[in-house]
N, C-alpha and C positions, 0 to 999 in steps of 0.2 A: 478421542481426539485423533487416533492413525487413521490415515485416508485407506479403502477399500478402493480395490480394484472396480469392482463393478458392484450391483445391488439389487438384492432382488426382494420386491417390495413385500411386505406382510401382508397379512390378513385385512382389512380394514376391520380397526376396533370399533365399538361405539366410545362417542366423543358428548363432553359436555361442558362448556364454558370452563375456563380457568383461572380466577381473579389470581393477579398477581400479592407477590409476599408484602402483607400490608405495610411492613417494616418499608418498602421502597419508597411511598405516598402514600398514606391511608385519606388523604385530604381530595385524590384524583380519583372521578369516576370513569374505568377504563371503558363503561360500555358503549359502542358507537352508533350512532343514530341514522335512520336511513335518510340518504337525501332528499331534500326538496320537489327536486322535479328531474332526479336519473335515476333510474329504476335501476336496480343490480341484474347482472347480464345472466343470461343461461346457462353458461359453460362459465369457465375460468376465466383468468385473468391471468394475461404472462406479462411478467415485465421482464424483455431482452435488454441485456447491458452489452456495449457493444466496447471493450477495452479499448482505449488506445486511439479510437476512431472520431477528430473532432470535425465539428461542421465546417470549419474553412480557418485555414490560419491566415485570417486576413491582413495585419502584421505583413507574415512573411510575403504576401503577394502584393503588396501594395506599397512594399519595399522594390519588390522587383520591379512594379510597372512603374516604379519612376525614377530610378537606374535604368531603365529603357529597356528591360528583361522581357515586358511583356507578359506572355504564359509561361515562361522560362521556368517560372518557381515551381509550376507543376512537374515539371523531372524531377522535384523533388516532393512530391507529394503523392505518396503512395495511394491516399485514398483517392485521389481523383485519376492517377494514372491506373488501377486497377480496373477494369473489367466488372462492374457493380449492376446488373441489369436488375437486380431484386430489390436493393435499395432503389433502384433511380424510382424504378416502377412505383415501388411506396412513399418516396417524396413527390412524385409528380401526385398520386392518388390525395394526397394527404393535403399537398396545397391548393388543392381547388377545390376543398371544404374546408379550409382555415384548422387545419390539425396539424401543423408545423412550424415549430419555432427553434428560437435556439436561447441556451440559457447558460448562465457561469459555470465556470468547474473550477475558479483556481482564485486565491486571492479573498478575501473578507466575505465571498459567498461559501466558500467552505468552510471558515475561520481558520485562514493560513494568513499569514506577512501579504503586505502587495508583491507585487511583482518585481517592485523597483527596489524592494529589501533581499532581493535574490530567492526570496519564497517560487515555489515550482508545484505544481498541481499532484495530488498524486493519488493511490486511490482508497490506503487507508481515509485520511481525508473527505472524499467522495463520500463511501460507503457508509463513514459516520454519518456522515452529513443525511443521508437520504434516508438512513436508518431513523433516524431521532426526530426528522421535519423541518431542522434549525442549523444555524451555522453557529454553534458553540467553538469557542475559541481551540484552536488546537494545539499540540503541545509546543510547538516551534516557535506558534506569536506567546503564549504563556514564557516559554523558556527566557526568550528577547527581553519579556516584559521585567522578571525576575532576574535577571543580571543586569539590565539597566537601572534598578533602582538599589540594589546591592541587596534584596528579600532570601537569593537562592543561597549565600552565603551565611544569611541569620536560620538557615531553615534546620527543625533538626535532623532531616537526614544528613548535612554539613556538619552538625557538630557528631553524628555519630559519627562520619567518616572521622573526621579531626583524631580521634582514637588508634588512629594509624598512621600519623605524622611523623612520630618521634620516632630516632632509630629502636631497635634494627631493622623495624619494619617500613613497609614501600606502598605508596599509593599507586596503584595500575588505574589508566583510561583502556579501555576495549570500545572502537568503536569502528565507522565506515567513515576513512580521510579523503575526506568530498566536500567540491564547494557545491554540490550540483542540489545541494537544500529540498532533497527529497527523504532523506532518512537522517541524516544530521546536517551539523555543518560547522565549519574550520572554526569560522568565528568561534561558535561553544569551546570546542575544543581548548584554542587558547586562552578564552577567558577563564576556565577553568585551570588550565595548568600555571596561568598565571597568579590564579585568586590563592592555590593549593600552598604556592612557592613562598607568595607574600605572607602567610600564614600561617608558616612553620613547617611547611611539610618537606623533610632533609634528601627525600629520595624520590623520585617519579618514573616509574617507566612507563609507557605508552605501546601498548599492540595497537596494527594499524590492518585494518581492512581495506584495500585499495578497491576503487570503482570500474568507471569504466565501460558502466551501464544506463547510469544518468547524466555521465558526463562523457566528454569523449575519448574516444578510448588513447593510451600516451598520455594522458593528465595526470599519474603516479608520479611520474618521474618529478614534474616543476611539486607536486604535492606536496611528494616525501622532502627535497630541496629545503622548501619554502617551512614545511617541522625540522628539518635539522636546524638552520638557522634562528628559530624559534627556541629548542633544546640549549643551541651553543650557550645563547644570551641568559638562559635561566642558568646552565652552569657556570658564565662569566660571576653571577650575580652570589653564586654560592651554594645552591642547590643541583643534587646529582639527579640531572634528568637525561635520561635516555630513551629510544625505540630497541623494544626487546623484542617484539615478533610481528608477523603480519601472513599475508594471503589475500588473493582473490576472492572478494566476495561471494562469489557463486560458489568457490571451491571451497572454501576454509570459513565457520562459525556460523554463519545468515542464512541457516535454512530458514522455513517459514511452517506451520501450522502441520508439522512433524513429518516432513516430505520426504527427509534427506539427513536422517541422524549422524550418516558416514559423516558430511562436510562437519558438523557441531564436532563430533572425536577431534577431525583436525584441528582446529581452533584449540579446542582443551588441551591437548596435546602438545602445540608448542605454546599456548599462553599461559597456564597453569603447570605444565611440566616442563614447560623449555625442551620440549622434543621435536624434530622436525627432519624430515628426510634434505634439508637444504641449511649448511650453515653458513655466514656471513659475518665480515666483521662490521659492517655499516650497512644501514636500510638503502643508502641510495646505490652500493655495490646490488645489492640483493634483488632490486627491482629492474636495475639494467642488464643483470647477468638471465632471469628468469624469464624475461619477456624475450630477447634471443635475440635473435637475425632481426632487422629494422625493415626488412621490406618481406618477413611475415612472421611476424614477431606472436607471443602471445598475447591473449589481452590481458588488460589489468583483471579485469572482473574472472578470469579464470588460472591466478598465477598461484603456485603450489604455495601448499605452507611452508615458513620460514621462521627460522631463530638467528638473533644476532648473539655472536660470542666473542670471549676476551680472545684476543689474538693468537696469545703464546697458547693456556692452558685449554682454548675452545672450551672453556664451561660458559653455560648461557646466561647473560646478561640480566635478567630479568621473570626469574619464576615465580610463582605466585605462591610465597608462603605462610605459612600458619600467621595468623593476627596479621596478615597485611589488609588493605583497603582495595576497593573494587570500585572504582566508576563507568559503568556502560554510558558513551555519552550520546548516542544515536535518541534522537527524540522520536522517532516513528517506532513502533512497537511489534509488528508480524515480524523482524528478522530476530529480535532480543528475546522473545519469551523462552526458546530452547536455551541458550546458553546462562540465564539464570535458573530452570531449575536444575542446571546439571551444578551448579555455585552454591543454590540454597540448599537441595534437598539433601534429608538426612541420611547415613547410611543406608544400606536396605531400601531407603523407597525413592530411588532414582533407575529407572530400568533402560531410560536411552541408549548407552555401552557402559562399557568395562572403563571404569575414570580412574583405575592403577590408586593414584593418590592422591587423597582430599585433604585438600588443606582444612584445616582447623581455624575456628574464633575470625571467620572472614570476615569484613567491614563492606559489605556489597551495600550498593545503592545505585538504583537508575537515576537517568536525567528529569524521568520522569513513570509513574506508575505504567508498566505494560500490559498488565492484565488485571481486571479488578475481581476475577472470581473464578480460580484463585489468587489471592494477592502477590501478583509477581515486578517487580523484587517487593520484598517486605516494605523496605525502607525508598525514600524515593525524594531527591533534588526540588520538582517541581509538582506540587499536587495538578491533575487533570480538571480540567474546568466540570462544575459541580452541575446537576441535573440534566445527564442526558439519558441516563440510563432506564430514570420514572418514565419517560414520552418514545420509548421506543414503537415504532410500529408494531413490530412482531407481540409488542405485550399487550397493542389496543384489538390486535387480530384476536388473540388468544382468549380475551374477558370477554369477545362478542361473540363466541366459537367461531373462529373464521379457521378451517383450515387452512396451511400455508406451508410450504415444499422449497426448498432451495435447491439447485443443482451443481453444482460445480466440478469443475479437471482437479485433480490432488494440489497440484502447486497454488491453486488460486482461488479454492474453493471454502480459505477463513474467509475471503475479501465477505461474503455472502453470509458465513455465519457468524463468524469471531466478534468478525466490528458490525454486523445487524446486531448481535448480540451488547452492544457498546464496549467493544474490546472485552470479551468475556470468554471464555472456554465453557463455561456452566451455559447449561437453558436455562430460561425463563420459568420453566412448567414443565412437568412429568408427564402429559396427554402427547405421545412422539409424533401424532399426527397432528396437531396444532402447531407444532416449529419442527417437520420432519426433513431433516437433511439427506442428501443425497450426494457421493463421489466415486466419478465415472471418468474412468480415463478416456481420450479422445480415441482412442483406436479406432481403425476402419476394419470392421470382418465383412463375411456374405450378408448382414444386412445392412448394411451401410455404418453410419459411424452411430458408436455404442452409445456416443452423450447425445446424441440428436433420437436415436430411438429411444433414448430413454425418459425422453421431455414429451416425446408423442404419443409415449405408454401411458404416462402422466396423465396428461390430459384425456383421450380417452378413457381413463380408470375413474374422471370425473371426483377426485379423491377432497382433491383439493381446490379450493375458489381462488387461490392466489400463489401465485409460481414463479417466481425468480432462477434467473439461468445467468449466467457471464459467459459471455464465448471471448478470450482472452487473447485468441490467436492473432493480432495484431502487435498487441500492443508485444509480448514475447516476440516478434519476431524482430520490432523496430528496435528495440534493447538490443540487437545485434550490428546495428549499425548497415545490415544487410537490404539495401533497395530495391532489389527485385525477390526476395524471400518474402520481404513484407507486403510486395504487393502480390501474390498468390497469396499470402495467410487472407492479406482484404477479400480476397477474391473467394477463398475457403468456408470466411465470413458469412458474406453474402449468401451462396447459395444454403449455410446453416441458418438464415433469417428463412429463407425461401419455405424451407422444410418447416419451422416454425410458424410462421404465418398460416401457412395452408392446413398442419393440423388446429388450430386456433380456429379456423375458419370453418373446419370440418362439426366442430362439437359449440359454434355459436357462441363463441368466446370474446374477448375482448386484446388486444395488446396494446402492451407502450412500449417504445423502444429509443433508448436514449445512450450514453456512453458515459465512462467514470471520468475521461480527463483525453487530452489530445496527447500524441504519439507519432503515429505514421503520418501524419499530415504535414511533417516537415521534417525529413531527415537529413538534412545538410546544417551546419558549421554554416554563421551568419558574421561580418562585421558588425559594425556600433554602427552602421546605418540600415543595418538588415540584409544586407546582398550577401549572394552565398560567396564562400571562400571554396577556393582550388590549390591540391598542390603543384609543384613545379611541372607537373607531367599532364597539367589542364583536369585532372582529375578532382571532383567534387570530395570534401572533407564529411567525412558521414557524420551525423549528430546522435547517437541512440539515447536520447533523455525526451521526456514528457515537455509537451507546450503546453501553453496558460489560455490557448483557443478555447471556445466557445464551445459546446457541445449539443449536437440536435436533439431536438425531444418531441418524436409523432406519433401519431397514435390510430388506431382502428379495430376493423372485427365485424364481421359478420353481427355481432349481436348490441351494435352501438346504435343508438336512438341518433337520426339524423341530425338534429340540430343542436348535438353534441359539441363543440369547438374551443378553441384557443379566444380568451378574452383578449381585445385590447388593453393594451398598457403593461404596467411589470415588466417597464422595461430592463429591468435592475434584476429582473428573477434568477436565480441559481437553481442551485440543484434541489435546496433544501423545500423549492416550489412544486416540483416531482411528487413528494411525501402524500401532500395533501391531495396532488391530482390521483394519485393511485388507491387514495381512498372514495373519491368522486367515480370512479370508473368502477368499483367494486357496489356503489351505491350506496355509500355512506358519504354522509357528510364529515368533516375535519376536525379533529379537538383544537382550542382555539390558542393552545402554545405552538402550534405551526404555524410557517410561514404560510401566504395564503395560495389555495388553486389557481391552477390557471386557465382551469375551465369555465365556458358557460354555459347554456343549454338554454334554446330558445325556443 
């Protein structure tokens, strides 16, 4: 699971079909049938994901042009204010032979909440989605579903918590305090702390992850506020609830697919030990003292670990010990799987760091299952909706031998295994080169950058028939809230499409290139009618969180049959219509639990 610097490919073994474990479906025949009438291409098959990058936030620009903005909204849209001659070249190419479209990425095409339930596109989400064929419900509309009907409360991961109600022990929430509804959201939060209160449970503290990153950044402050207030009213009621610790999400807990074990110590550190290089007697001291100066303050998403302490003796408010309860209530799963195995695992087989001291007889439970293999947390609030793991693509490659390669940058490179994997750590199959990963930091040496040669080695090596790549440098740079960073990352982009296409093109290959969810296309702060907000000083309000835009999906290659193209209709298509085209373009036809292609061929 540790990212490697760089990688330097094997031998090529021989390979031979690999039925998956019948235990999964014994009832499914993985083997894939050749298409109709598209012949499978010469060379490979690359599918470019382009983060962060949507086809138009039409929304935002159609807010502007009738506020009388005009093209105004494009100062705020990276992707069109960038500099894109490779893209433009491949959309102009692609639409005068009917090979561009645009299709969902956010909303009941992923199986997220709509829009107008504060749901926000994101790229867990995505990935499953494209993984699997299908927009299976994901954990957030699940979650909603289960406290709306009072199920998450009958559930027994609830009653095992309930085991850590009574004094002297304490129920801890651990999660990210964001309405920005891309890794949790407030709502959970108190419908939980409220369900806990009303049903016996005498103590509560809360660790809080501040954002900053999907939302915008200064939204800590009304956050933490708007939990205190929240807390007052549960201790008016009779129950001792408090916020015991917290951090910058980027700094403290939320690494992701074991990038950055320092940030999970910190987390452990003051939320299990009550240790922390910052003490405080109240969270909203702690978030206004830590961010600093107001006119360059820090951001939430990078504000140091913190403990809150009783005033007179400074002991910490809320450590995490022996028989207390644990609720992770973040429903998105890449930032949680580290800090439950460092809560589950047993002495001796936890190697992350040095965890000083483990609590005993924990009562751990996620909001929802993070990992199904292996089962991380044990116990879990909301089951994961059922059958996505049978229909994965990577398992229908695998039983027809399709070789198939992933590439990815360390920070971003589960998006491509983890969740193609259906949120899984384990492969599918033992054959390395029928789901063979690859993580390549973006460095630039004397041949240019290390993850771009490494996709064109790829491809020439001929190794494999299908190859997946994320170039993510977008969508990281619009999390910064930063306008003209993220249009040099677009622009960085681009000419990495350039490089890809042309070795594609070199070895008679095929490409599709599509994106997980929208980002840089609109990074300004919007009123309730859409026009961008300014501060006092005329200055644009940045926005660094994901939009629920459209996302493009074209396709080509030297080795495509002319009258290859985008059907009419499907107006409704998502991502999960991707699945089936990328098995159309390898020359197989679709298993028919996916959503349908969107190709025809005439």
């Amino acid at each position: 699971m540790a990212a490697t610097p760089d990688f330097t490919p094997p031998a090529s073994p021989p390979h031979t079909p690999l039925l998956p474990p019948p235990a999964q479906d014994p009832d499914t025949d993985y083997t894939l049938r050749p298409h109709a009438s598209i012949p499978p291409p010469a060379g490979p098959l690359l599918l470019i994901l382009l983060s962060g990058i949507a086809a138009d936030n039409s929304a935002a620009a159609a807010a502007s042009a009738s506020a009388g903005g005009g093209a105004s909204s494009d100062r705020h849209n990276a992707v069109r204010a960038a500099a894109t001659p490779v893209l433009d070249a491949a959309r102009a190419a692609a639409a005068a032979v009917g090979r561009i479209r645009t299709v969902r990425a956010a909303g009941e095409a992923v199986g997220l909440p709509a829009a107008a339930a504060g749901a926000v596109a994101h790229s867990e989400a995505s990935h499953l989605t494209l993984a699997c064929g299908r927009a299976l419900p994901q954990a957030a509309s699940l979650v909603d579903a289960a406290l709306a009907s009072g199920a998450l409360f009958r559930s027994p991961g609830w009653r095992y918590l309930r085991g850590a109600f009574a004094a002297p022990h304490t129920v801890h929430f651990i999660g990210l305090l964001s309405d920005g509804g891309v890794h949790s959201s407030v709502r959970h939060l108190t419908a939980l702390l409220r369900g806990a209160a009303s049903r016996g449970a005498r103590r509560l503290r809360v660790h809080v992850l501040l954002d900053g990153r999907d939302v915008p950044d200064g939204s800590s402050v009304t956050c933490v506020d708007d939990l205190e207030s929240e807390l007052a009213a549960l201790r008016a009621a009779g129950c001792d609830a408090r916020v015991a610790s917290g951090g910058g999400r980027m700094r403290v807990t939320m690494d992701r697919y074991e990038s950055n074990w320092a940030a999970v110590k910190r987390g452990w550190d003051a939320h299990v030990l009550g240790e922390a290089p910052h003490k405080f007697p109240d969270p909203l001291t702690a978030v206004i003292k830590l961010r600093g100066s107001e006119t360059n303050p820090v951001s939430d998403q990078h504000l140091e670990p913190f403990v809150i302490v009783e005033e007179e003796e400074e002991d910490p408010v809320g450590p995490i010990l022996d028989g207390d309860g644990v609720v992770l209530f973040n429903f998105r799963s890449d930032r949680m799987t580290q800090l439950v195995q460092a809560l589950e695992a047993p002495e001796g087989q936890f190697t992350g760091f040095d965890r000083g001291r483990v609590p005993k007889d924990l009562r751990v439970v996620g909001l929802t299952r993070y990992c199904h293999s292996p089962r991380l947390p044990s116990r879990c609030l909301v089951a994961p909706a059922r059958g996505r793991r049978p229909h994965l693509l990577t398992r229908y490659l695998a039983a027809s031998g399709v070789p198939a390669l992933a590439v990815g940058e360390p920070s971003s490179a589960g998006h491509l295994t983890f969740c193609w994997n259906g949120n899984a750590y384990d492969k599918l199959h033992d054959d390395s080169i029928l789901d063979e990963h690859r993580v390549v930091r973006q460095d630039v040496d004397g041949k240019g950058s290390r993850f771009t040669t490494c996709i064109r080695e790829a491809l020439h090596e001929a190794r494999h028939r299908f190859i997946r790549v994320l170039l993510p440098d977008a969508d990281l740079a619009a999390h910064t809230g930063d306008l003209a960073a993220t249009i040099r990352a677009v622009e960085t982009v681009d000419a990495a499409v350039g490089e890809l296409i042309s070795a594609v093109d070199a070895v008679n290959g095929r490409w599709l290139l599509t994106s997980d969810h929208g980002n840089a296309d609109d990074m300004v702060q919007r009123d309730v009618w859409g026009c961008p907000l300014y501060d006092d000083d005329g200055r644009p309000l940045p926005y660094p969180g994901h939009t629920n835009a459209p996302v493009p999906v074209l396709f080509g290659g030297a080795g495509l049959p002319d009258g290859v193209r985008f059907r009419s209709g499907l107006p409704e298509a998502g991502l999960a219509n991707v699945t089936a085209t990328l098995l159309n373009l390898l020359g197989f036809g679709a298993p028919c639990a996916y959503e349908p292609s969107l190709l025809e061929a005439r």
